[in-house]
C-alpha positions in Angstrom: 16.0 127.2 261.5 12.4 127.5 262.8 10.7 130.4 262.7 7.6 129.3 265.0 6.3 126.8 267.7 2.8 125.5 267.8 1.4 125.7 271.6 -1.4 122.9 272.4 -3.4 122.9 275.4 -1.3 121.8 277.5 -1.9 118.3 279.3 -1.7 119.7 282.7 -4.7 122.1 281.7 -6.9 119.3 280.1 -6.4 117.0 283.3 -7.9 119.1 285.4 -10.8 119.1 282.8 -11.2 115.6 283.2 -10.6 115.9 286.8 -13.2 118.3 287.5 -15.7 118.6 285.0 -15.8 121.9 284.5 -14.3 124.4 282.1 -12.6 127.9 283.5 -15.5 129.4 283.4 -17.1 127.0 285.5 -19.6 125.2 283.3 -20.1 121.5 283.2 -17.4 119.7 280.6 -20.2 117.2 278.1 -18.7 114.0 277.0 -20.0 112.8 273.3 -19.1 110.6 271.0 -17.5 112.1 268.4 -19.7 113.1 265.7 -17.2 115.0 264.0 -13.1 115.1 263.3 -12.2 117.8 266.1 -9.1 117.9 266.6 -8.4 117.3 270.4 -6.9 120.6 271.0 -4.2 118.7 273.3 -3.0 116.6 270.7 -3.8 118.6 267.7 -5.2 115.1 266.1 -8.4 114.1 264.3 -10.8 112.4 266.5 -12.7 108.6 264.6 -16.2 109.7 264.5 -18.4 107.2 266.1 -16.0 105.6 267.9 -13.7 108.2 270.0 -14.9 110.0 273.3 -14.5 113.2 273.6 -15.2 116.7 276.3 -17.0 119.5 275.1 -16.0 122.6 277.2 -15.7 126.6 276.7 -12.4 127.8 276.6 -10.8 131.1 276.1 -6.8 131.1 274.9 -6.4 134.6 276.4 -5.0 135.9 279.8 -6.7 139.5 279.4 -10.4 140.2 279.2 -10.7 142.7 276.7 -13.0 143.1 273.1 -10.5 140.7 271.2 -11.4 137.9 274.0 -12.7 135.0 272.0 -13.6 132.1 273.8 -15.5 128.9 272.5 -16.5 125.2 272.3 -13.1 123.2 271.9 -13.0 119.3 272.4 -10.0 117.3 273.8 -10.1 113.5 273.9 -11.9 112.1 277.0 -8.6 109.6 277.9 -5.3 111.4 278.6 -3.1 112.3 275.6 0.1 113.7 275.3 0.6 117.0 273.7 1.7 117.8 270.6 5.6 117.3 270.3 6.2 118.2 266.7 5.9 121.9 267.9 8.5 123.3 264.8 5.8 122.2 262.4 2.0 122.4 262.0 0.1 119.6 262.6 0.5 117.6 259.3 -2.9 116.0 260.4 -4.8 119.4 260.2 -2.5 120.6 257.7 -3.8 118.0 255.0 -6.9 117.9 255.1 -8.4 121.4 254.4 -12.2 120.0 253.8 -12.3 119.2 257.6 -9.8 121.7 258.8 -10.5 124.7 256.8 -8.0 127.2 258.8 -7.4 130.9 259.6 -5.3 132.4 261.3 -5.2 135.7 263.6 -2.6 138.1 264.7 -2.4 139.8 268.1 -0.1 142.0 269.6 1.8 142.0 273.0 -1.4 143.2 274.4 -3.8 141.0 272.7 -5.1 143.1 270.1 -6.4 141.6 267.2 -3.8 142.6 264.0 -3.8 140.8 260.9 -6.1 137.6 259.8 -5.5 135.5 256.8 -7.0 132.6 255.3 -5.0 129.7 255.0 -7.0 128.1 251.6 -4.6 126.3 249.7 -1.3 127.9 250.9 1.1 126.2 253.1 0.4 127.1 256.3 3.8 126.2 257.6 5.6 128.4 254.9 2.7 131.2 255.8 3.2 131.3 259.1 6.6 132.7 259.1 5.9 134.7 256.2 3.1 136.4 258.3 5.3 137.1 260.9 8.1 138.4 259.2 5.4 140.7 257.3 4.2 142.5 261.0 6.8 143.1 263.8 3.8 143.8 265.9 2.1 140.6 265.9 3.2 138.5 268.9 1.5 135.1 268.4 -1.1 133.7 266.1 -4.0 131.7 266.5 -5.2 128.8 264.5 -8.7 128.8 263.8 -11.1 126.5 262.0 -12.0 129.2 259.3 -15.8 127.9 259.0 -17.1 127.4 262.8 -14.4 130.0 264.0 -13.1 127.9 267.3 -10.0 128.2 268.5 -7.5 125.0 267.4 -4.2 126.1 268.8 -1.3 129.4 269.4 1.3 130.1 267.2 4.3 131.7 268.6 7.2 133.2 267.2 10.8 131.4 268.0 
């Protein structure tokens, strides 16, 4: 039985990045080359520094404006990928390798109110997810977080 399902940004929402240029707030997408390991929030994988090309945009993962609206730099690869399929499971990618994908994650409610956070450190963050959900009724969805920079890497939601 699963207890969760990771969420990506979904392909449709990074191809009309690429199509346009411009994030949803408007503001022009930058394409680098990867300095650092990411991930591409599309396909929740690492990105080869030096060699992969990647957008730079500012992207918020909510639907309401309110105080607990966090949006931020993400990156998604600059050619089309397809979304991560593996949705019962965290990204074993991420999940491994804590030293560039030091994680958090954050609790909201129905509303989007900001309800529980937790460092992931060495726990596993697939047996912590549903622990963390069957510890709060009231939390909704999570987000995954890099812990250090604080940008968004992906939602969490309950099955």
């Amino acid at each position: 039985m699963s207890f969760f399902r990771i969420v990506p940004i979904s392909e449709a929402f990074a191809e009309r990045i690429r199509r346009t240029g411009k994030d949803q707030f408007n503001i022009d997408v930058v394409e680098q080359l990867a300095t650092g390991y990411g991930p591409c929030r599309v396909s929740l994988t690492a990105f080869v520094p030096g060699h992969d090309h990647r957008l730079l945009f500012r992207h918020s993962p909510f639907t309401v404006r309110n105080a607990f609206d966090q949006p931020g730099p993400v990156f998604i690869h600059k050619k089309e990928v397809k979304a991560y399929s593996d949705i019962h499971r965290f990204p074993p990618e991420i999940k491994n390798d804590p030293v560039n994908f030091p994680l958090t994650l954050i609790g909201y409610t129905k509303d989007q109110r900001m309800i529980h956070t937790q460092l992931v450190g060495n726990n596993d963050v697939d047996e912590l997810i549903p622990f963390i959900f069957n510890s709060n009724a009231g939390i909704e969805y999570l987000h995954a977080r890099n812990a250090e920079a604080g940008c968004y890497i992906c939602r969490i939601e309950r099955n």
